[in-house]
VOPA-385484 format. One line per field, with one value per residue (C-alpha): residue number from 1; residue in one letter; x, y, z. Coordinates in pm, 1 decimal. Layout:
# residues N
resi <- NUM	...
resn <- A	...
c1 <- X	...
c2 <- Y	...
c3 <- Z	...
***
This chain:
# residues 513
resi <- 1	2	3	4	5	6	7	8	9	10	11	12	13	14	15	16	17	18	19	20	21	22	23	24	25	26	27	28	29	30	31	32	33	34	35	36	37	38	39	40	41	42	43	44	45	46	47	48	49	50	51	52	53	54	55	56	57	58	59	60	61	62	63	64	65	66	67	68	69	70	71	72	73	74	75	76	77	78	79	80	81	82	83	84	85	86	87	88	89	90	91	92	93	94	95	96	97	98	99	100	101	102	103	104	105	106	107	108	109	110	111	112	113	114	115	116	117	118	119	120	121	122	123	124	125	126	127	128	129	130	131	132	133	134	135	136	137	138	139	140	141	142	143	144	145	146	147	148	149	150	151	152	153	154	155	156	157	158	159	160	161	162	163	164	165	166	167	168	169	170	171	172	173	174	175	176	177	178	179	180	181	182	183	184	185	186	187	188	189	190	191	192	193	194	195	196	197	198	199	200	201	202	203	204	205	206	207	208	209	210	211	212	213	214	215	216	217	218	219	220	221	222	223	224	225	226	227	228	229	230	231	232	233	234	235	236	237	238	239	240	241	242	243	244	245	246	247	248	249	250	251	252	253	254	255	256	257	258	259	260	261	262	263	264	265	266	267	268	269	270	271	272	273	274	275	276	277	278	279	280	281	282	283	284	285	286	287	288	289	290	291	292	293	294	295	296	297	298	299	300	301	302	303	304	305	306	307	308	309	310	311	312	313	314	315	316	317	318	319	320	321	322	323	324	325	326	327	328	329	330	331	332	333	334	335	336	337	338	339	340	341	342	343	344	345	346	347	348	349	350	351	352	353	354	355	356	357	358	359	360	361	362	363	364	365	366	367	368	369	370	371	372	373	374	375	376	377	378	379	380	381	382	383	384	385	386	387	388	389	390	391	392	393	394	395	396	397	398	399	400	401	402	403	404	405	406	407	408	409	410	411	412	413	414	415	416	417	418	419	420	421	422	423	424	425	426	427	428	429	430	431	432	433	434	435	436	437	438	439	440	441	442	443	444	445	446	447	448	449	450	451	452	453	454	455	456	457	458	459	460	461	462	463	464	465	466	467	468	469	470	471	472	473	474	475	476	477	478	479	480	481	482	483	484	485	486	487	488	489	490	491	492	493	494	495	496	497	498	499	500	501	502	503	504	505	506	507	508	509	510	511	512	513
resn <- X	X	X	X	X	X	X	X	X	X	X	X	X	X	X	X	X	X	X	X	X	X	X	X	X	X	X	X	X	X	X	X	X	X	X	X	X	X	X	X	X	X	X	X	X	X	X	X	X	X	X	X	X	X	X	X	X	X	X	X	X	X	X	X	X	X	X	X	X	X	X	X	X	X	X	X	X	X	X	X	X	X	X	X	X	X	X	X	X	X	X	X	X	X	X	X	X	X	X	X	X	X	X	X	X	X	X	X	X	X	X	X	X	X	X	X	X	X	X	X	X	X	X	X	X	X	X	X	X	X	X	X	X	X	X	X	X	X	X	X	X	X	X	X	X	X	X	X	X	X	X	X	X	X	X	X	X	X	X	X	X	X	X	X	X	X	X	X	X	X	X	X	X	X	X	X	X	X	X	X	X	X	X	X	X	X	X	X	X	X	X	X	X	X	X	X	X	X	X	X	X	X	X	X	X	X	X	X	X	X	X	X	X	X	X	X	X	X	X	X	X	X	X	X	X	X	X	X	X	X	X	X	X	X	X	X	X	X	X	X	X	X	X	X	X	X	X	X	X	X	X	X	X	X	X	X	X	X	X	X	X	X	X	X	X	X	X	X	X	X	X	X	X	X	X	X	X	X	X	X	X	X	X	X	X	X	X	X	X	X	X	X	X	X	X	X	X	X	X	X	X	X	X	X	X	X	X	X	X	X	X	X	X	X	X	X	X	X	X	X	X	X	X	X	X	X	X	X	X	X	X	X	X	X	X	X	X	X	X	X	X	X	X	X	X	X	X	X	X	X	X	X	X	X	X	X	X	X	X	X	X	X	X	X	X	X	X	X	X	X	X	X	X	X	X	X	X	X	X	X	X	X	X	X	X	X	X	X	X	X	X	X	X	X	X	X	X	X	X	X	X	X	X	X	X	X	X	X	X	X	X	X	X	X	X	X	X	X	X	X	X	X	X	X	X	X	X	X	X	X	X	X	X	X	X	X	X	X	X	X	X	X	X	X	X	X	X	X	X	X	X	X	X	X	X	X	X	X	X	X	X	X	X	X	X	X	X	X	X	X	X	X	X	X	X	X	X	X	X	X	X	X	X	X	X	X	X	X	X	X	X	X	X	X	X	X	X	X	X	X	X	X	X	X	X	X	X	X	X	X	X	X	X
c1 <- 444.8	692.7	1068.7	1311.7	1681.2	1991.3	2329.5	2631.7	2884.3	3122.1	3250.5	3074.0	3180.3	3128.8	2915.9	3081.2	3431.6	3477.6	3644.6	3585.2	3341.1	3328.0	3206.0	2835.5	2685.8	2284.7	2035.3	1673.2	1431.5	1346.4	1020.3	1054.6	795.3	981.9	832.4	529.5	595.0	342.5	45.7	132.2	242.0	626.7	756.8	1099.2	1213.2	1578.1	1744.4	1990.2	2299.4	2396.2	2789.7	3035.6	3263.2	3581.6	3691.8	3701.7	3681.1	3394.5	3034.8	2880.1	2843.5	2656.3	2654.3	2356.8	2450.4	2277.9	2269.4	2406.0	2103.4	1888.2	1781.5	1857.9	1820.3	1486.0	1311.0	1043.4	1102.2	1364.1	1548.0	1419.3	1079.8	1160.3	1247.9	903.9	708.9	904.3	823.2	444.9	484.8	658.1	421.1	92.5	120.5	55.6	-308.9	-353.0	-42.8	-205.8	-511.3	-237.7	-29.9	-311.6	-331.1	60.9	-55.3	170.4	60.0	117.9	-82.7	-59.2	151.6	443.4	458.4	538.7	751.7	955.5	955.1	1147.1	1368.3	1521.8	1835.9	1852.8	1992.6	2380.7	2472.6	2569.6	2816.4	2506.3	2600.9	2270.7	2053.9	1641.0	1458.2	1100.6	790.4	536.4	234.9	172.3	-106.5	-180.6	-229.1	-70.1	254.3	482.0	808.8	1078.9	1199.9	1564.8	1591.1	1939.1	1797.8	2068.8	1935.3	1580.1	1604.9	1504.9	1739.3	1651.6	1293.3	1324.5	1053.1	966.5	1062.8	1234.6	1542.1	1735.6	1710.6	1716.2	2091.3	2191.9	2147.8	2327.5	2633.5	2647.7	2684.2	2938.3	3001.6	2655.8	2721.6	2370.6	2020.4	1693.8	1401.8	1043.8	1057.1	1002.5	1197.9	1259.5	1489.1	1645.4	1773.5	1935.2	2092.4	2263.1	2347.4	2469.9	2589.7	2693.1	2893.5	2615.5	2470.2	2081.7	1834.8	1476.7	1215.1	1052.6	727.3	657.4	747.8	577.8	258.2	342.4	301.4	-6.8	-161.7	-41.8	-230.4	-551.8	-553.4	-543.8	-855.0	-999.6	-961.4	-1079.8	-1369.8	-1586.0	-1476.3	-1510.8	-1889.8	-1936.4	-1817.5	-1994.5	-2314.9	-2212.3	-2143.1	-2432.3	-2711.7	-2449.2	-2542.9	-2751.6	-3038.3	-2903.9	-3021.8	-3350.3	-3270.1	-3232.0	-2832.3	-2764.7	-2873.2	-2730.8	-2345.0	-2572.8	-2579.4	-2229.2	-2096.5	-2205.2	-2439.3	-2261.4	-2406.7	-2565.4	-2909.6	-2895.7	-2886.6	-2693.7	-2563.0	-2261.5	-2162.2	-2306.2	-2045.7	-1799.5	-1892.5	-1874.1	-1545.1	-1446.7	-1510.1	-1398.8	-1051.5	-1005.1	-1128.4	-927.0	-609.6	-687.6	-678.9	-321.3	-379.3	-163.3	-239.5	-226.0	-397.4	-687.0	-712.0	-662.9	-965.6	-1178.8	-1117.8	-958.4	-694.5	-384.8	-391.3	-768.3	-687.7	-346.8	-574.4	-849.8	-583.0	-391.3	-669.6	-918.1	-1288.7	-1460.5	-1219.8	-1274.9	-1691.5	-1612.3	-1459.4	-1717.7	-1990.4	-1836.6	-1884.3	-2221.6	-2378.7	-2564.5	-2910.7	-2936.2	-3201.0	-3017.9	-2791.8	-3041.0	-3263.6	-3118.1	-3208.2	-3556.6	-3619.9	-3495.9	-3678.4	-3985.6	-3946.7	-3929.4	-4279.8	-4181.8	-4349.3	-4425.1	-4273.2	-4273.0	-4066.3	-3853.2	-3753.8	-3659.4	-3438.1	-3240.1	-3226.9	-3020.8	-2774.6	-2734.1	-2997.5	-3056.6	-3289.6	-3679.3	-3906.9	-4153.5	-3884.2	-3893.8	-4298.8	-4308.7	-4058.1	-4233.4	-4536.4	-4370.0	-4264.9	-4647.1	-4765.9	-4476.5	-4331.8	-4050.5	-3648.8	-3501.6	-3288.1	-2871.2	-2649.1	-2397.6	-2143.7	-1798.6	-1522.7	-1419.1	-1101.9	-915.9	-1058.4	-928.4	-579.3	-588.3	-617.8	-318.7	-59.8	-124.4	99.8	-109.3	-160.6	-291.1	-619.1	-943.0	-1071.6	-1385.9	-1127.4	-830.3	-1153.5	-1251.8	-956.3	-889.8	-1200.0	-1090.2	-736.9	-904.9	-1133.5	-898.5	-548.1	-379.9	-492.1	-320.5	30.4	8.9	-74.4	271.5	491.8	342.6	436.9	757.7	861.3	734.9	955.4	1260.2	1176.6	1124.7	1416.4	1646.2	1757.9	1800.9	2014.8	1706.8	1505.7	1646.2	1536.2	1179.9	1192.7	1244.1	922.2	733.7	748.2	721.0	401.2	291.6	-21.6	13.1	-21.2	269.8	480.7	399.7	589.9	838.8	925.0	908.0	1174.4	1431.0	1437.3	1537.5	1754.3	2049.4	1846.9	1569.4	1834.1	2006.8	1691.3	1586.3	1918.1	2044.2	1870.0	1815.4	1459.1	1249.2	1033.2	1146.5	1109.8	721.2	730.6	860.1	606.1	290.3	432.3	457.1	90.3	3.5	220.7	72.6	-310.0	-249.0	-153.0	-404.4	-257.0	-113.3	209.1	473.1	754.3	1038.0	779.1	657.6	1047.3	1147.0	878.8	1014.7	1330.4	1327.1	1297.7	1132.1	1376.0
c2 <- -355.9	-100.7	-193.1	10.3	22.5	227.4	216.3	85.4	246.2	483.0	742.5	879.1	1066.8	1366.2	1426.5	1754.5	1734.6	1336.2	1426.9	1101.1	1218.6	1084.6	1309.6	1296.2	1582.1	1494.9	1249.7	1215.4	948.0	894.6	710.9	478.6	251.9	-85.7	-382.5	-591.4	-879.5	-1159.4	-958.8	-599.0	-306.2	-263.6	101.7	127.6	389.6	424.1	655.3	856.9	1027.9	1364.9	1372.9	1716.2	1762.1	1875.8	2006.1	2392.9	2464.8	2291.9	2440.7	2198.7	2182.3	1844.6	1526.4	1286.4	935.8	692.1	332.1	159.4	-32.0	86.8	506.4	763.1	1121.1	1278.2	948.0	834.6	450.6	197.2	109.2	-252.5	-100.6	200.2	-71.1	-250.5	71.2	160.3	-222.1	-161.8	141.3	-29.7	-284.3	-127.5	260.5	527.0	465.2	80.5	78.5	218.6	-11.1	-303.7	-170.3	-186.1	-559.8	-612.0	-399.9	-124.7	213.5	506.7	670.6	703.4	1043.2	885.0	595.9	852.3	1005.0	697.5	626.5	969.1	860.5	619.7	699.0	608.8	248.7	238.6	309.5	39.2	44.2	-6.2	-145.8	-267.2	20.9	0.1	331.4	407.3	634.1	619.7	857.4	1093.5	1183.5	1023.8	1231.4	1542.2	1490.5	1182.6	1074.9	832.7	518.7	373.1	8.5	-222.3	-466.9	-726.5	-694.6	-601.5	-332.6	71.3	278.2	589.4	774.9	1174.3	1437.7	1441.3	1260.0	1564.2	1493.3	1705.3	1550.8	1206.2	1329.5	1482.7	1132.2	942.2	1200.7	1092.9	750.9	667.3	262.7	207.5	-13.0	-116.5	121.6	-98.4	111.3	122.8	333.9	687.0	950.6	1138.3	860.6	799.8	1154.6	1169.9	814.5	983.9	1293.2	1139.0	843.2	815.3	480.8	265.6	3.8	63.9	-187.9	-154.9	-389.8	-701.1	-640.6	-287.6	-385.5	-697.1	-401.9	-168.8	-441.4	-529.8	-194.0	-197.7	-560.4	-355.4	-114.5	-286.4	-489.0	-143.8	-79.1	-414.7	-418.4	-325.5	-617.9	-863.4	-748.2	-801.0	-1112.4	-1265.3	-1135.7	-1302.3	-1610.7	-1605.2	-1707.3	-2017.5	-2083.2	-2338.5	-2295.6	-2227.3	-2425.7	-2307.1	-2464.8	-2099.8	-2217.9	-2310.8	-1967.2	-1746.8	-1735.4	-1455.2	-1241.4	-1255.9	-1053.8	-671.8	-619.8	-421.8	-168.1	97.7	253.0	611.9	866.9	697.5	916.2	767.2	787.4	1151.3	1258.7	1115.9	1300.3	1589.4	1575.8	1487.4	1809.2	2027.5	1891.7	1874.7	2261.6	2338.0	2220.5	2359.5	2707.2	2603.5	2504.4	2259.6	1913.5	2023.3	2351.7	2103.9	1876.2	2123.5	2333.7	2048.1	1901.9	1578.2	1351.9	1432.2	1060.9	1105.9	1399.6	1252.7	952.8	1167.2	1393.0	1076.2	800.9	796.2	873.5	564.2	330.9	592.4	519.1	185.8	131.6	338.4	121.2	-185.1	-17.7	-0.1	-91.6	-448.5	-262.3	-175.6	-447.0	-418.5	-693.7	-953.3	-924.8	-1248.8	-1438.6	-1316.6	-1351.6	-1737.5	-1805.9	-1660.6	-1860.3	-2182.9	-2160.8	-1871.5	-1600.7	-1474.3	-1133.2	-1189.9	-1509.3	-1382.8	-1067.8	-1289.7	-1479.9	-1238.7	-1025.3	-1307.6	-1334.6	-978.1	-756.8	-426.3	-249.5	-204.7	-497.3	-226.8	-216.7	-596.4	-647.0	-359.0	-568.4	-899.4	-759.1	-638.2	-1011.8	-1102.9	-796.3	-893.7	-571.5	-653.1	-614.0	-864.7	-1060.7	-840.5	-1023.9	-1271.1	-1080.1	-1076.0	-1056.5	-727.8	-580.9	-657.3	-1008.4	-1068.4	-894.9	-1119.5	-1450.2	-1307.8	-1249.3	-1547.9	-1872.0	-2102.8	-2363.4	-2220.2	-2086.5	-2323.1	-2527.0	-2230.5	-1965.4	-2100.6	-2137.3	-1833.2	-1686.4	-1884.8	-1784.4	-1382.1	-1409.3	-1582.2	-1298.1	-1025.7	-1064.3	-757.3	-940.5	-1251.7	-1040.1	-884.7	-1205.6	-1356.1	-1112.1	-1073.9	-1395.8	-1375.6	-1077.0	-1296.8	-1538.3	-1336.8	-1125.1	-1495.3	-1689.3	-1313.0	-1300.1	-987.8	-1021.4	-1115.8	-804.1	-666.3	-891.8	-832.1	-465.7	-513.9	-745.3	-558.0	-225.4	-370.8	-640.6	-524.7	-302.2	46.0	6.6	-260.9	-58.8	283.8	23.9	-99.0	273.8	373.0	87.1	287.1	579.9	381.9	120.2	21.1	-0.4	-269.1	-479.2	-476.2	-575.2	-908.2	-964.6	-918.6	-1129.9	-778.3	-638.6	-441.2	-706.1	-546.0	-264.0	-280.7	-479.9	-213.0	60.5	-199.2	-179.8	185.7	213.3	-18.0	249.6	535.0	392.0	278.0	662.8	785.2	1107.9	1206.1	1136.6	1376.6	1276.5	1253.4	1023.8	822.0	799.5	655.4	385.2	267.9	279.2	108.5	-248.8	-444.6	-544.9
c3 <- 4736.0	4911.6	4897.2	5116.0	4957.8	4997.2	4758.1	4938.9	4693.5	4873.3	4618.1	4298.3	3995.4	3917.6	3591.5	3498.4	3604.0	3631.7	4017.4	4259.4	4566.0	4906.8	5163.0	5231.7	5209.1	5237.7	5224.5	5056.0	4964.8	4590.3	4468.1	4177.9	4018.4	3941.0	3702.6	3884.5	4105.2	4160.4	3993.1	4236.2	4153.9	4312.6	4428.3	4574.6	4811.7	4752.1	5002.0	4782.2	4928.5	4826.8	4785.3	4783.7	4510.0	4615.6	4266.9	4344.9	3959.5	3916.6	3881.9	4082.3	4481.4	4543.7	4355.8	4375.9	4351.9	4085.4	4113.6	3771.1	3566.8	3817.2	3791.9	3547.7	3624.4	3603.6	3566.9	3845.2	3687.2	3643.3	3414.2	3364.2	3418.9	3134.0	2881.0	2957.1	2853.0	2565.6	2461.2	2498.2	2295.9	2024.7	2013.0	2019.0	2043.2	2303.2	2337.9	2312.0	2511.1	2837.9	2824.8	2787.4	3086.9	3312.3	3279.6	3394.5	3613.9	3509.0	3606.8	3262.4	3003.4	2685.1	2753.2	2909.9	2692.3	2387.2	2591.9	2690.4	2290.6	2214.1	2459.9	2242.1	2064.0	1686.8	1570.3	1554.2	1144.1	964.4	638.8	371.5	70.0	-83.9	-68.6	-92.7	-161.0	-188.0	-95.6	144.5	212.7	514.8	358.7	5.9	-262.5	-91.8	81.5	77.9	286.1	175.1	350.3	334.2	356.7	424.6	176.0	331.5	698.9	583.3	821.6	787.3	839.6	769.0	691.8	508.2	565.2	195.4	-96.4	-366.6	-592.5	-351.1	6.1	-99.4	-305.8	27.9	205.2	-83.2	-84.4	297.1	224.8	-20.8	52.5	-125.8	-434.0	-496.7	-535.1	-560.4	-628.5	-819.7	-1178.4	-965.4	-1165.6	-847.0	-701.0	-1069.8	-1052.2	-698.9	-790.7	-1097.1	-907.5	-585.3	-640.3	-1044.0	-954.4	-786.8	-980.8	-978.3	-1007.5	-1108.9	-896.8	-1131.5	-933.5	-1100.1	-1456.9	-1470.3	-1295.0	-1583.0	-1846.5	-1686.2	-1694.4	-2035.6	-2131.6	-1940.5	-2179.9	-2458.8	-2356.7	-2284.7	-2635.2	-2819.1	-2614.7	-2947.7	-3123.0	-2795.8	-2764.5	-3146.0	-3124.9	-2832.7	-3000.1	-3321.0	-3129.7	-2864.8	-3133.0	-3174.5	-2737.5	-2601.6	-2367.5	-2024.3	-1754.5	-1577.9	-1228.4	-978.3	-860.0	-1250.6	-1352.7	-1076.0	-1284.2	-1500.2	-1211.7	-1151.2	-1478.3	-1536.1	-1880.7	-2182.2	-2178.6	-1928.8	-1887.1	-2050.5	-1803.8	-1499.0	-1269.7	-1261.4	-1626.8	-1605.1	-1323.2	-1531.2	-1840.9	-1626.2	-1447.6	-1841.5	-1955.9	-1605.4	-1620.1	-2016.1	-2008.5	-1713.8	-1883.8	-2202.7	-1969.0	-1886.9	-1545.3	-1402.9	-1245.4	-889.5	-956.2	-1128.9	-858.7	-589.1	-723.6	-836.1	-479.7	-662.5	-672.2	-837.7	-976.5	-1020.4	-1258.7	-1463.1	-1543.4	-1716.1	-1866.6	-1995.9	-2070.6	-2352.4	-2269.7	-2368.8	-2169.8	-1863.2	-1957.7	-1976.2	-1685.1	-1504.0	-1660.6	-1471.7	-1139.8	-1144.7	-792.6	-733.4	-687.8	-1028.9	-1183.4	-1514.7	-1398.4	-1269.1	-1614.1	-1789.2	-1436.8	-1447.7	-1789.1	-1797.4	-1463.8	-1628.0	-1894.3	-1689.8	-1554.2	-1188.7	-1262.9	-876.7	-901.6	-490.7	-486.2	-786.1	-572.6	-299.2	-504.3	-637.5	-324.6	-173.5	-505.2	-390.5	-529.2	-320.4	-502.9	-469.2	-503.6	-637.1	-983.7	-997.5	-963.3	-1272.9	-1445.2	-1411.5	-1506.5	-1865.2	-1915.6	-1837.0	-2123.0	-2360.9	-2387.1	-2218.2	-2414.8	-2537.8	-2324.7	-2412.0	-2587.8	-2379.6	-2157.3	-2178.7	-1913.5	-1794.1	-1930.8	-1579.1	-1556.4	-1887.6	-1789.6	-1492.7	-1697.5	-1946.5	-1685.2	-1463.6	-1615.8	-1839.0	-1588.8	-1288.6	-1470.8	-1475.3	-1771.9	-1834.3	-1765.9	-2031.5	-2262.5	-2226.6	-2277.5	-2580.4	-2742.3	-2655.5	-2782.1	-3077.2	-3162.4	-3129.8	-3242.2	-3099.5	-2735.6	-2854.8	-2910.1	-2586.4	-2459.5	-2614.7	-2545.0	-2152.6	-2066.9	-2279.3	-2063.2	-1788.3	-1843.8	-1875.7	-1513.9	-1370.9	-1521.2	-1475.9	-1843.7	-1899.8	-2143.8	-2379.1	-2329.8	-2620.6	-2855.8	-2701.4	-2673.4	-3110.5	-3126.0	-2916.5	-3127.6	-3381.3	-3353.3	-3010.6	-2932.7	-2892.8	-2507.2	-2528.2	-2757.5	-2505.2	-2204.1	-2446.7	-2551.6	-2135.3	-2052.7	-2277.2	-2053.6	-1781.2	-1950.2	-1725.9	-1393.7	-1626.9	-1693.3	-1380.9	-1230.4	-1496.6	-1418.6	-1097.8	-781.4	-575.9	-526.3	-365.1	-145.2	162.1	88.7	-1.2	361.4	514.6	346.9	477.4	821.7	794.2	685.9	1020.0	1255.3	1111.6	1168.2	1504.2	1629.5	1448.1	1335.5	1675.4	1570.6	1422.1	1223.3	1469.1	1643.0	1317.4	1226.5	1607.3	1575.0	1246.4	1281.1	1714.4	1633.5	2007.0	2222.8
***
């Protein structure tokens, strides 16, 4: 749909000299795509009139009008129409946005879409005075950014290239009316805080301690799990028969063995990357000059550098993939016990409790539970260490009758598990109830009765006193912060690496219209 229009404004201003202009000099038609009408595309012609500008010190000759809300200079679109793309963009992205735009019908690609999106001018400042700070990951494991969040408004207001002591203390020093810093226990941020802004109260987010403690609780099931085994073997001849029905018997499938085949690959790479990275350091190598020539994670490396070998094995013993027969042993053995002893319809059964191995292994296995020579059925499993972490952190009541037994049979056998398990959900309490005012008296109890993973967090807390407090005290968090970093992770996967960080920090920061 064509549209002839002219402007019926007499004068116009000059751009560069502000002088009023009246006298016509020219005239020319302009072609502008305008938002659809009725399902059609709509182009205007607009006949635009060229004006003189009497102002002899001015560098310009001609003037060419533009109609307000209607044209900018340069741009073959309206206004209104301008907005609508930079909308799509916003939305869903340069390429999504195209295929969407053809459905309005709007005619762009993917080209001018990103170009309408660096159009936009950043949000008007606000005075912040509740500050959120945190990382996010260009690429993770190799280069970061930080994002700065009005914790009030729950809006970003800022992303840096990089996340270093130094540029995020160059943004504070800018902003002097913030009272308040929320962020995670990142020693990075810690520093510029102190540095920048030595008068803002800082506040350490609940979610990350209560984390720490749990990682803290995981370890110290990683290191009782000698005494957990021993005592479910101790208390398995104590069992009765399980039931031989197949949907009775398939909760044995459910729970990796004890133990591993010798041999497994897996355990075998991580025996090797073991020894690489311990001899490596012992060279003096650092943890990015490890991971950079082992082509592995930086994390990957600080947790074999910092974590004892048999909870790394044990760890890696519980990833074990569902092919492996090992796992599906107690079902066979009790089913073959109960009177099925068609290797055929026993492979079928476990193939559909999620067996993906060969039903060549299970017709050999079958047929050393016809000779006899089979092993014994292992000894009852126990809960993995994060299972077990799992039940400990969540409050009493929300865990199931077999779970809170469970547990109380674990915490029963091992009493260092019980004391984490009392002073995790007293530390629970006081990051729920924000009495902070209480964590000393439980930073005393837990160095002295806790675990040595407890006591390592207790001991950690000190260096960061003040801002731990603050934050089982004070109602600030981060939540919005972590919001923001999700919806970061979402832009960055919907340009799929095609955008740069003027771009990445545009879509962040624009909020739709």
């Amino acid at each position: 749909m064509w549209i002839d229009l002219h402007a019926r404004q007499p004068t116009v201003t000059c751009p560069s000299c502000g002088v009023t202009a009246s006298r016509v000099h020219s005239t020319y038609i302009r072609r502008l795509a305008d938002r659809p009408l009725g399902g059609r595309r709509v182009l205007l012609r607009l006949r635009i009139r060229r004006f003189f500008c009497d102002n002899g010190l001015c560098s310009r000759r001609t003037v060419a009008e533009q109609v307000p809300s209607l044209t900018t200079r340069y741009r073959r679109r309206t206004t209104a129409l301008a907005r609508m793309v930079q909308a799509i963009g916003l939305a869903v992205g340069g390429r999504a946005g195209a295929r969407l735009a053809g459905y309005l019908p709007v005619k762009t690609s993917r080209d001018v879409i990103l170009r309408e999106l660096r159009r936009l001018p950043d949000p008007p400042s606000a005075q912040v005075t509740v500050l959120g700070i945190d990382e996010f990951a260009f690429r993770r494991g190799a280069t970061y950014g930080t994002v700065l969040i009005d914790v009030e408004t729950r809006r970003p207001i800022d992303l840096l290239p990089d996340r270093t002591a130094d540029t995020v203390a160059s943004w504070l020093a800018d902003h002097p009316e913030i009272k308040v810093i929320c962020r995670d226990r990142c020693s990075t941020f810690s520093q510029a805080a102190a540095h920048a802004a030595p008068d803002a109260i800082e506040v350490a987010d609940r979610w990350h301690l209560l984390h720490s403690l749990a990682r803290a609780v995981e370890r110290t099931a990683h290191q009782h799990r000698a005494c957990l085994r021993k005592d479910a073997e101790t208390s398995d001849l104590d069992q009765p028969q399980e039931p031989s029905d197949p949907a009775s018997l398939a909760a044995l499938i459910t729970l990796p063995e004890p133990d591993d085949p010798p041999g497994a690959q897996l355990l075998a790479r991580v025996r090797q990357w073991h020894t690489e990275i311990h001899q490596l350091r012992e060279r003096g190598w650092t943890i990015s000059a490890i991971a950079r020539h082992l082509g592995r994670d930086r994390k990957t490396v600080r947790h074999y550098l910092t974590t004892e070998f048999d909870q790394i094995l044990a760890s890696a013993r519980e990833r074990r993939p569902n092919g492996h027969i090992n796992r599906f042993k107690p079902y066979l053995q009790q089913r073959f016990r109960c009177g099925a002893t068609n290797a055929a319809a026993l492979f079928r059964e476990i193939q559909e409790r999620g067996y993906r191995g060969s039903r060549v292994v299970v017709t050999k296995y079958i047929a050393t539970l016809r000779a006899g020579t089979a092993a014994p059925e292992p000894a009852r499993p126990i809960p993995s260490p994060r299972r077990i972490t799992t039940w400990i952190m969540r409050h009493p009541d929300t865990l199931t009758d077999s779970q809170r037994d469970q547990l109380d049979a674990i915490l029963a056998a091992c009493p260092d598990l019980a004391t984490a398990r009392d002073l995790a959900h007293e530390f629970s309490a006081i990051a729920r109830e924000r009495r902070g005012q209480d964590l000393t008296h439980w930073m005393a109890r837990a160095l002295d009765q806790g675990p040595q993973p407890v006591q390592g967090f207790a001991a950690f807390l000190r260096n960061d006193w003040d801002a731990v407090v603050n934050g089982l005290t004070l109602h600030w968090s981060s939540g919005a912060v972590e919001g923001q970093v999700t919806r970061i992770k979402l832009i960055k996967r919907r340009s799929y690496g095609r955008a740069s960080f003027a771009l990445l920090r545009t879509l962040v920061l624009a909020q739709p219209p």
